[in-house]
Each structure stands twice: as structure tokens, then as C-alpha cells.
N, C-alpha and C positions, 0 to 999 in steps of 0.2 A: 568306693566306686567313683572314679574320676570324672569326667567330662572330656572327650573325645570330639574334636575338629575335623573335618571334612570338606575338601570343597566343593559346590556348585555352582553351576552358566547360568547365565541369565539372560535372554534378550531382550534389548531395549528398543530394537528397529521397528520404527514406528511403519506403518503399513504404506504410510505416502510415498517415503523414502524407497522403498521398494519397488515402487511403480515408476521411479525418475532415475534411478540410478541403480547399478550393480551393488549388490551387497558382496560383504567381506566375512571372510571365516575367521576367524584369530585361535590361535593355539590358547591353550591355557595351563596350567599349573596343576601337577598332581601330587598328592602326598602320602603319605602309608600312615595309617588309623591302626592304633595299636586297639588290641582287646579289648571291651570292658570288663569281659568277665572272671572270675579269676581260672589260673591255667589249670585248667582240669580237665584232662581225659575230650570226652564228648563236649561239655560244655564250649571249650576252645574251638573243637572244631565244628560246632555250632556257629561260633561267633564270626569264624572265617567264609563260612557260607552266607551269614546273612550281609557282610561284608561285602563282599563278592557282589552279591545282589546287587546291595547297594552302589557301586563301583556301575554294576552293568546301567543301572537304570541311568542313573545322572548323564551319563557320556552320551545318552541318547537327547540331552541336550544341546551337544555341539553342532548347531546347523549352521547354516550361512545367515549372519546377520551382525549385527554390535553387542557379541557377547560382552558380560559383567559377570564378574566376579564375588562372590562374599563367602565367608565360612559358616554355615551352622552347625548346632552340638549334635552331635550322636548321644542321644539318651539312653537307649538300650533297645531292646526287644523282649516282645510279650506275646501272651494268647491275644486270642481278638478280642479288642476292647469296645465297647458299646458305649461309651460315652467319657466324656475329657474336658478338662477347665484346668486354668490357670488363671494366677494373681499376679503373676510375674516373678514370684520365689517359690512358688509351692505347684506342682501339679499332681491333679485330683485325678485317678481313671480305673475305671468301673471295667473289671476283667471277666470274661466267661473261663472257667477252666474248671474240668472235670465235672461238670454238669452243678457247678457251684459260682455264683456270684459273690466279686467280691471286689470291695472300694482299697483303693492305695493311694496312699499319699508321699510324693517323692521329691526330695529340696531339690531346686534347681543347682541350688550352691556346691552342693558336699556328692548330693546323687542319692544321699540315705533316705529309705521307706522303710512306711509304719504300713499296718495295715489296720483302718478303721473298722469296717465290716466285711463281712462273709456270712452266706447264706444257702440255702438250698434254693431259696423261691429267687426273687429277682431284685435288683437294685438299678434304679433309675434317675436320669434328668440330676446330675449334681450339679453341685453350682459353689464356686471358690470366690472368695473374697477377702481380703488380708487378716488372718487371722481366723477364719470362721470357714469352714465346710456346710452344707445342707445338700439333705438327698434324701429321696423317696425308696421306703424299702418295702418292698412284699414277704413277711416271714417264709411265707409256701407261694407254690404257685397259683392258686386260687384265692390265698387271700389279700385283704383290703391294703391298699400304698398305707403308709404312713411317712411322716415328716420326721427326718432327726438330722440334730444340729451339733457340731463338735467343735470346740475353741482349742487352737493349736496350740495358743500361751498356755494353758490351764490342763490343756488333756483331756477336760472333761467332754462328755458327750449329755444330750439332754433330746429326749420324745418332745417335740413339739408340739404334735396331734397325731392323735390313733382314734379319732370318736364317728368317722367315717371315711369316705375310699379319699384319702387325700392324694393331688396331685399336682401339675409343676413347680415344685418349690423353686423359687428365686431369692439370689441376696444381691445386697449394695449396700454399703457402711453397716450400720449396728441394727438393719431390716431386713426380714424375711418373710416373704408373703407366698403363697399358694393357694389353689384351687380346693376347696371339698366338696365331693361329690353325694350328697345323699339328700334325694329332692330335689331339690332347685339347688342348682348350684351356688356355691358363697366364696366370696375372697376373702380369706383371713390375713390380718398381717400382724408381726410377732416384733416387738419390741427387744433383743436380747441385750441390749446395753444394760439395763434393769438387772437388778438382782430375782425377779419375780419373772422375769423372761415376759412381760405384760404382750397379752397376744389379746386380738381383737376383731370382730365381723368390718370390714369396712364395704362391703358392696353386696348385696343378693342378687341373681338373677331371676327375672320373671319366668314363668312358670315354662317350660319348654323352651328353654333359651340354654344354649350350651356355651361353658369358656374354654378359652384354649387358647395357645400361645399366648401365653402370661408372660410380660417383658416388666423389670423393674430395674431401673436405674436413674439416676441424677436426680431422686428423688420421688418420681414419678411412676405410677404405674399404667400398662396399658397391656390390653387382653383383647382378643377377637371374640364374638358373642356370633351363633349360630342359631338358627332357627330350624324346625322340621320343612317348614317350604321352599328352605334354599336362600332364607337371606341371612345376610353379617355384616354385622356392623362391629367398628373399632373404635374403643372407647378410651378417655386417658381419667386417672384420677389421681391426686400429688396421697403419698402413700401415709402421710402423716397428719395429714386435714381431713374435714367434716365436708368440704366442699362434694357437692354432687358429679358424676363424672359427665364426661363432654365429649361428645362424638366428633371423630376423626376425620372416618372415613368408612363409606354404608354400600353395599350394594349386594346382584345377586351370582349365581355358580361358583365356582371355583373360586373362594377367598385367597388372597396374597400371604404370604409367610412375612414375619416381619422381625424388625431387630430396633430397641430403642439405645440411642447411643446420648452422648452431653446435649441435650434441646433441640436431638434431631431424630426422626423418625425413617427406619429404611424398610421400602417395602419392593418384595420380592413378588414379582408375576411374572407378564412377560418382557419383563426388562426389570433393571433393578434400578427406584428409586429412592431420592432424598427428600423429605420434606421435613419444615421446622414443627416444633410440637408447638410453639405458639400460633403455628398460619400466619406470622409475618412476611412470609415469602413463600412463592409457588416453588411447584417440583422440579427438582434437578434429575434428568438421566443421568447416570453414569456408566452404565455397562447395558451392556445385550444381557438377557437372559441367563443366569448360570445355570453350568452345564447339570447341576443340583441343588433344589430348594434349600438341602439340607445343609451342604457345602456353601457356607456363607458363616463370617464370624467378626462382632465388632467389639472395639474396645470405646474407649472416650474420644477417639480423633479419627482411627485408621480401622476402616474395614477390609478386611479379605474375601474374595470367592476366588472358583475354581472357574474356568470360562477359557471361552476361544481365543488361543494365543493373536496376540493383533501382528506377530509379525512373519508365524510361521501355520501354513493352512493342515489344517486335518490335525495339529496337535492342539494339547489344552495347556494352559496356565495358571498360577494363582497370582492374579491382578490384586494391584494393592490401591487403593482411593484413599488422600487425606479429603477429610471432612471438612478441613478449615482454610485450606486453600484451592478445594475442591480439582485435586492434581492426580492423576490415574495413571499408573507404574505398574511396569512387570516385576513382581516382586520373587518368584520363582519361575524359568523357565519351562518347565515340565513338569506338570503334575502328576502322570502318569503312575497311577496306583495308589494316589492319595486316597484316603475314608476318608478322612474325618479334616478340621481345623478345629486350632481355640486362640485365641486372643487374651489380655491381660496382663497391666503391669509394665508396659514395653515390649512384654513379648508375643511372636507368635509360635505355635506349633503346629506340628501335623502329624498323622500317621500312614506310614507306607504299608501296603500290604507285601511278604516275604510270595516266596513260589511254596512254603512249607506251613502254608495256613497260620504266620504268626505276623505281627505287626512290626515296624521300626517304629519308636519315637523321636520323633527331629524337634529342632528346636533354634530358635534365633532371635535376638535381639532385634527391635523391629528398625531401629539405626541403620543396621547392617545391612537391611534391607532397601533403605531408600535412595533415588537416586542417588544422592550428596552421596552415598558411602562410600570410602577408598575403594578400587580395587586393585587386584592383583597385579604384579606387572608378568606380561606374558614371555614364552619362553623363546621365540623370533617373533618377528617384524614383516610386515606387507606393507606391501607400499597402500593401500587402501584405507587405513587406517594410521593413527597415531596414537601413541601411550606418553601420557605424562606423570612421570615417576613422584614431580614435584607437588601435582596432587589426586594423582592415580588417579587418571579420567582419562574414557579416550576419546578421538574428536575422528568422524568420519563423512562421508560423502561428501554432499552438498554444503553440510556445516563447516567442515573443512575446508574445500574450494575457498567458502567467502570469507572464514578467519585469513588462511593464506595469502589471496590475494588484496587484501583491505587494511594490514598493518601487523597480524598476528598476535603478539606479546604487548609489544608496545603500547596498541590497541587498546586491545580486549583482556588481555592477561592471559592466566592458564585457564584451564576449565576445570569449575566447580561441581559439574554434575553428569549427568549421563542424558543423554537423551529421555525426554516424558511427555508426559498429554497434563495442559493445561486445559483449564474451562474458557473460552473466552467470552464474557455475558454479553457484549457485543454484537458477534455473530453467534453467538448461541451454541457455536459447536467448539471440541475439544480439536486445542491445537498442537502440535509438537514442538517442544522449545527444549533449548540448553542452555544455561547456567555459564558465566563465566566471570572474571573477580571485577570487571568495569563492561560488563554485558548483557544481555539474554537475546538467544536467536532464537526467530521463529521464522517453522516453514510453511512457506504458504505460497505455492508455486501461481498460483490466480490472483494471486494482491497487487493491483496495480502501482504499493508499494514496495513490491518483493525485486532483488537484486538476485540473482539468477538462485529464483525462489527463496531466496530468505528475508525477511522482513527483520531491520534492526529493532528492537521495541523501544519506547521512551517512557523506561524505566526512571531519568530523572525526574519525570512528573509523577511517576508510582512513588518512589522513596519520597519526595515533595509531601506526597498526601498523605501517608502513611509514619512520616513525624512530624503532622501537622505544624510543616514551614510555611503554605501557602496563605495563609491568615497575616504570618511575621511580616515586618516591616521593608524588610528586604525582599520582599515577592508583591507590593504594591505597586500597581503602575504608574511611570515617571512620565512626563512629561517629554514630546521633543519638541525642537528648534526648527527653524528653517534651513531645507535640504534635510531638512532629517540628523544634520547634525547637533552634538548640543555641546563641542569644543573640543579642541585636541582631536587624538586619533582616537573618535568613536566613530561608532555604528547604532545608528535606532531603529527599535521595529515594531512600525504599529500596529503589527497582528496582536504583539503581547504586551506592546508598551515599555517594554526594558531595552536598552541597550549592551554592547561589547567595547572596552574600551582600551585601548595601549594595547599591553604583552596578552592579555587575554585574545583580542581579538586577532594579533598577530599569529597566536597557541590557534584560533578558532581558523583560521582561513588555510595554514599550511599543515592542516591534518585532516583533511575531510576526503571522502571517497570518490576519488576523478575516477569517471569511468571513461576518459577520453582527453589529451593531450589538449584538445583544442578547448574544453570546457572551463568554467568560469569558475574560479575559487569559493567565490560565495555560495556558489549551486552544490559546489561538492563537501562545502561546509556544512548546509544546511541538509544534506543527505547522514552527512555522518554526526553532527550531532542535534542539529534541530536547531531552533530558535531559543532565547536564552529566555527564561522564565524569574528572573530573580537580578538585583543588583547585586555584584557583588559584598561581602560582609567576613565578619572577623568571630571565627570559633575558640571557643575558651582556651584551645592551646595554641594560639597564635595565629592560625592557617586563614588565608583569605581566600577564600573559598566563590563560585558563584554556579549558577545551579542550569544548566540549559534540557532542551527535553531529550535525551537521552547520553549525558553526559554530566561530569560534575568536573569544575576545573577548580585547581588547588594552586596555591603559592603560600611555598616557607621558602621563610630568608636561609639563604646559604652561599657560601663562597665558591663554588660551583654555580652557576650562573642557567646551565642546562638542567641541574639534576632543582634546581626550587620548583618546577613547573612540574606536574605531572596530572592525570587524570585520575578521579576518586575510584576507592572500589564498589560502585557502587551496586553492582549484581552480587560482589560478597552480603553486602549490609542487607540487601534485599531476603538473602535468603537466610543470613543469620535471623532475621524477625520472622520467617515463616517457622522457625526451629527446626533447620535441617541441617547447623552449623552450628560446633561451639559458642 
């Protein structure tokens, strides 16, 4: 059973953009999804109906905005599944059919499934980790959860705990912890790298104190604690120490759902936030409320919810947040019948509900999904948009205008990404910017920096910081002369203490953004690249390089006299360190 491609839209049009200017529809690209099933009778014409479906739903994506493009797999379709994980090669999912529970396990690679368990009673809360399955079964329907564990290398399967009503099993590397229920509650945790499987009490709860939402990852455990009078508190404990656990976060009604990811804590109410597990820094918002506590899924960097689309009203989304650059993306543009998500491994999935009470499974690379990803190139052209083939990005509205009119290619280069929402700790709120190979625009129609609304960024002094050059000798401040000169054809400036000197400065004064015939070189130099922040200096392949605040100027020797001069990429190199580029 192969793996099957499909396209779907995505919109990237951020909501400001909407409010300033007409949006654009763009056609897009369709393709014919063969079968997965094999050709058989009903089966086929199964697959053609849920096909179909799937065909109708997506196209209810194409609205007016900055569509994007990516492909995800068609997994297959099933009964309706009650719960789902992925490692990123393996996914786990827990089927109802025929008044029978039952676990499957499906390579993402090949498509081949085994089936671990089936039951009459119930199977719950699984959980995938490279190598390892755990889930909670009920022989019948009255009785007690138990824990069991299955290792993919080996085949073998192993009872963890049956000695009371056990409950949320979790895993992360060679650990599995869960809740037992009989008395006071207890968190067990299970060593299975061990030959002995060594399982262990590491927490009891006091006496009428309830656990639940039990999170383990990056080592760390952490569960919410409930009381009969309405309070909870959130507690963390590292899952392989003696250490006592450490409260989070306490109070009273309606407790927040949560999600623990690499040294960050997300908590769901009404809004969803970040906070670190060490309380080195306060909470980040990054979204309104999703549209379900449930509908929410994180791996080590990138979380998913389901939530209101930011660029189209009365439909939903699944927004996609990295963690580590704190950057918030439409990552699907219609959710529209989504259950469920999972995350894992690179990837994500979801599942669509059919009109015939059965599920799709989709599937995608989480790559595929972020701005940076290639897209499609469309099938005509508007003048309201642009497509660049050279690296499938498209560039529209106001981003457009001020590429166009400001120097275009020469400039700025092609575009590296699609429209997204930055955090800016600055002004505290999420801004819109795009990605391009010597740029990043941002719109911010009220910046009394903004050129008819877009604010260039000075990105030379991010890259600066971010390969700690600012310390280097070459970003020390010089010295100037009287007049401000200090010989020959420079320029000094004692805002930063460095000067521009010869071809550079000649490079700096006849490229800068004149927004008027009558205006002064220097004015329009310093608009388009800023002030220079660095002496010039010499990089291990020769390049004399010097660093200004939102530009990088480069000279290699060559017998072409125009082509030695050029300006760095430096919104490439930017985003290559975020990892959203080879």
C-alpha cells in the first residue's frame, strides 16, 4: 500500500494586510490520487467516494487571500479512531469497529500494518516513541486500565502494571510513567531499557488529591493535581531523580489543559500559552483560544491547534507556532472536519471525518509545511500577485509595491518565504514579515518607520548577534578625525563610531531608497541600509566583507569590475540558523 499525494491551499494573508489593501485569489494546481486500495469491487469504489470527499473539502479552501501550496500523503481511511500518535515512521491508532477496540500500527514508509491489540472492552491514551508503543487497555468494559508496552525491534509486547485501575501512560526515550488509581493516587515510572523493565513509585498523592493530565518529555514529568474544593495545582518532577516536585502553576475552577514540549510548558485556557519549565522567562501568548482543548498537538519545537483562521472570518485553521523562534504560521488552511491531530518525528497528521461515518488519515512532513516550503507554481497569473518559480514564493500586496518600487532583485533578491507572524519582544505583539535572500519585510502601517507600511528590518545587526561578530574586532569603535573625516574618501559616524570608505561608500550612497528626486543621498542611504556597524574585514575565502544595520556589503576580486560588489544574503543565512533552510 503505497503513499498517495494530494494537494492543498493554504492561506498565509495576514489579517492587517486585509484591512489595507485588496486581496488576491490565485488559481492553483490539481492532480488525480490514484487508489490506495487494491481494485476490488466495492472496496474501489469506496476509495473513489472518500476521494471525492476529500477533493470537495479542500477546494473550500480557495478563498481570496495568498494562497500556498504543499502536498500531503493520503494515508488511508478507517472506522472512527479515538486516539492517534506518531514518532514520525510509525503511526499508532486506536480503531472502534464492530463494537471491538483495537490498536494498529502503520510504517509511514511502506503503508504496512500489524495489529498489536483488539479487544471487546476498551483501549486508550497511546503513546509512540521510536521504537516503543504504550497504552492503556480495559479487558471488558467494567474493568481495571492496565499498562502494556510493545518494542517494534523485538515484537515483543510486555504488562507493565495490572495491580490497580492504571491510567495516562506516557513515553519519551527508554521511560514510561503513568498514573494508578487505587487510593491515593501514585505516579509510577518504568525504566524499560533495563532487561528487568525496573518500574518504580516516584510521587504519591495526598489524600483526596486527583492526577490527570500526566505530560512526560525532555526528561521531565508534570501532571495537574485536583482537589474536591475546586483547586489544582501543576507540579513538575525530572522523571529519573529523587528530587521533590516543584509547583508550576496553582489556582482555582476550571484547570488549563496542558502540553510539555523541549523546556517549555504550554498551557491551554483561554488563550494558549508558553512558558519555560525553568521560570526563566514570563508567558508568551501565542494564539486566541482553540476552537478545542483537545485539538492541540506538540512535538520538541512546533505546536499545532485548530483555531480561527487570521485571514479568512467564520472559517477555522490549523495554525502552526515554532517554539524556538516564537513565529506563528497558517499551516493548513481549512480545518474543516478535522478530529483529531498528532505530532512526532518531523511529522504531522490529522484526521478528517468522511460523510460515511469513517475517518481519512493525512499526513505531512512538518518542512512542507512552513513558510520556507517551496510552493506550487500556479496554473495563470494576476496581476495582484507574483510567483517565483526560482524559489516558489509568492510576493503580493504592499510587500510587493515596496520590493518593486525600492530595487526588486538587485535589492532584496527572490523571496525566501511566504508571508508569517513574528513575535516582536519589543512591542510585545506578533508582527507580519517576509523572508527574502538580502532581506525581511515587515508590515507595520503605524511605524513611523514604515514606507508605505512596510518597515525594512535591520537584520545586519540580528545576523551580527547571532554569530557573535559584535565582540570581534571589526565591530569595535574607531576613532574619527576632524570633520568627521579620517582620510581619503570616508564617511564617519558617531552614532556607532565606524565609518564607510572608497567603493563601499560609493556602493552605500548610489543604492539607498530616494523617495524624492530632490532628496539627499545620504538620507536615502541611511533609509535603505542604515548605519555601518563594523570596519570592514577579510573572511577565510577572501571576501572583504563590512557589516551595516540592515545590509551586508561584500567585495571579491574579479575582472568584471561591476559583478566584485554585491550585497550578502543575509535574510538567507538568517533563516538558514532558524532551520527553515537547507
Amino acid at each position: 500500500m503505497g503513499l498517495t499525494r494530494t494537494p492543498i491551499l493554504r492561506s498565509l494573508q495576514p489579517p492587517e494586510r486585509l484591512k489595507t489593501t485588496d486581496s488576491a485569489k490565485r488559481p492553483g494546481t490539481q492532480r488525480t490520487v490514484s487508489c490506495w486500495f487494491d481494485v476490488q469491487g466495492f472496496r474501489a469504489v469506496l476509495a473513489l467516494a472518500v476521494f471525492a470527499f476529500a477533493v470537495a473539502t479542500l477546494n473550500v479552501s480557495w478563498y481570496a487571500g495568498s494562497d500556498a501550496m504543499t502536498n500531503p500523503v493520503l494515508l488511508g481511511t478507517y472506522q472512527p479512531v479515538t486516539d492517534l500518535a506518531t514518532d514520525g515512521r510509525f503511526v499508532a491508532l486506536i480503531i472502534d469497529e464492530r463494537n471491538r477496540s483495537t490498536l494498529r500500527l502503520r510504517s509511514l514508509l511502506d503503508g504496512q500494518e500489524i495489529t498489536l491489540a483488539t479487544t471487546d472492552g476498551e483501549l486508550h491514551q497511546v503513546a509512540l516513541v521510536p521504537d516503543l508503543v504504550v497504552w492503556q487497555e480495559r479487558p471488558c468494559p467494567n474493568c481495571l486500565g492496565r499498562v502494556v508496552a510493545y518494542r517494534i525491534s523485538t515484537g515483543k509486547q510486555v504488562l507493565l502494571a495490572n495491580s490497580a485501575d492504571e491510567q495516562l501512560p506516557r513515553a519519551w526515550g527508554h521511560w514510561v510513567a503513568w498514573n494508578s488509581r487505587n487510593g491515593n493516587d501514585r505516579l509510577f515510572v518504568a525504566n524499560v531499557a533495563t532487561s528487568m523493565m525496573d518500574v518504580s513509585v516516584t510521587y504519591v498523592a495526598p489524600p483526596g488529591h486527583h492526577l490527570s493530565d500526566l505530560q512526560l518529555s525532555a526528561g521531565r514529568l508534570v501532571w495537574r493535581e485536583t482537589t474536591e474544593d475546586g483547586r489544582w495545582v501543576i507540579r513538575m518532577q525530572h522523571v529519573a531523580g529523587s528530587d521533590s516536585p516543584r509547583t508550576l502553576l496553582e489556582g482555582t475552577g476550571e484547570p488549563p489543559v496542558l502540553h510539555i514540549t523541549e523546556g517549555r510548558l504550554l498551557i491551554i485556557d483561554d488563550s494558549l500559552r508558553v512558558a519555560a519549565l525553568d521560570q526563566s522567562t514570563g508567558n508568551l501568548t501565542i494564539g486566541t483560544s482553540p476552537s478545542s482543548r483537545e485539538l492541540v498537538t506538540s512535538d520538541d519545537r512546533y505546536t499545532f491547534w485548530v483555531g480561527p483562521s487570521p485571514s479568512e472570518m467564520g472559517i477555522e485553521a490549523v495554525i502552526g507556532f515554532d517554539l524556538v523562534t516564537a513565529s506563528r504560521f497558517v499551516a493548513l488552511p481549512n480545518a474543516s472536519g478535522i478530529l483529531t491531530l498528532a505530532s512526532g518525528g518531523g511529522w504531522l497528521l490529522w484526521l478528517q471525518r468522511t460523510a460515511e461515518d469513517r475517518v481519512i488519515l493525512w499526513g505531512a512532513p512538518i518542512s512542507d509545511l512552513l513558510p520556507s516550503a517551496r510552493r506550487a507554481a500556479p496554473e495563470a497569473e494576476d496581476p495582484r500577485w507574483r510567483y517565483f518559480p526560482e524559489t516558489g514564493h509568492y510576493l503580493a500586496n504592499g510587500f510587493r509595491a515596496f520590493w518593486e518600487r525600492f530595487g526588486g532583485i538587485e535589492s532584496f533578491g527572490y523571496p525566501l518565504s511566504e508571508e508569517f507572524e513574528e513575535f516582536d519582544p519589543t512591542s510585545g505583539n506578533f508582527r507580519t514579515v517576509q523572508y527574502f535572500e538580502r532581506a525581511r519585510f515587515s508590515w507595520q502601517p503605524g511605524s513611523p518607520a514604515a514606507i508605505d507600511g512596510v518597515v525594512f528590518d535591520r537584520i545586519g545587526v540580528e545576523l551580527a548577534e547571532v554569530t557573535d561578530f559584535l565582540s570581534s574586532r571589526a565591530f569595535r569603535p574607531v576613532s574619527g578625525t576632524l570633520g568627521g573625516m579620517t582620510g581619503g574618501n570616508c564617511r564617519y559616524f558617531e552614532e556607532t563610531a565606524h565609518r564607510i570608505c572608497d567603493a563601499f561608500l560609493d556602493l552605500w550612497l548610489r543604492h539607498g531608497f530616494r523617495t524624492s528626486v530632490t532628496e539627499p543621498s545620504e538620507m536615502s542611504a541611511l533609509r535603505r541600509f542604515g548605519l555601518p556597524i563594523s570596519e570592514p574585514f577579510m573572511t577565510p575565502d577572501g571576501t572583504i566583507v563590512q557589516y551595516f544595520e540592515r545590509a551586508r556589503f561584500e567585495y571579491r576580486a574579479s575582472s568584471d569590475s561591476a559583478a566584485a560588489f554585491a550585497f550578502g544574503r543575509i535574510g538567507a543565512e538568517l533563516l538558514a540558523r532558524r532551520g527553515w533552510m537547507p
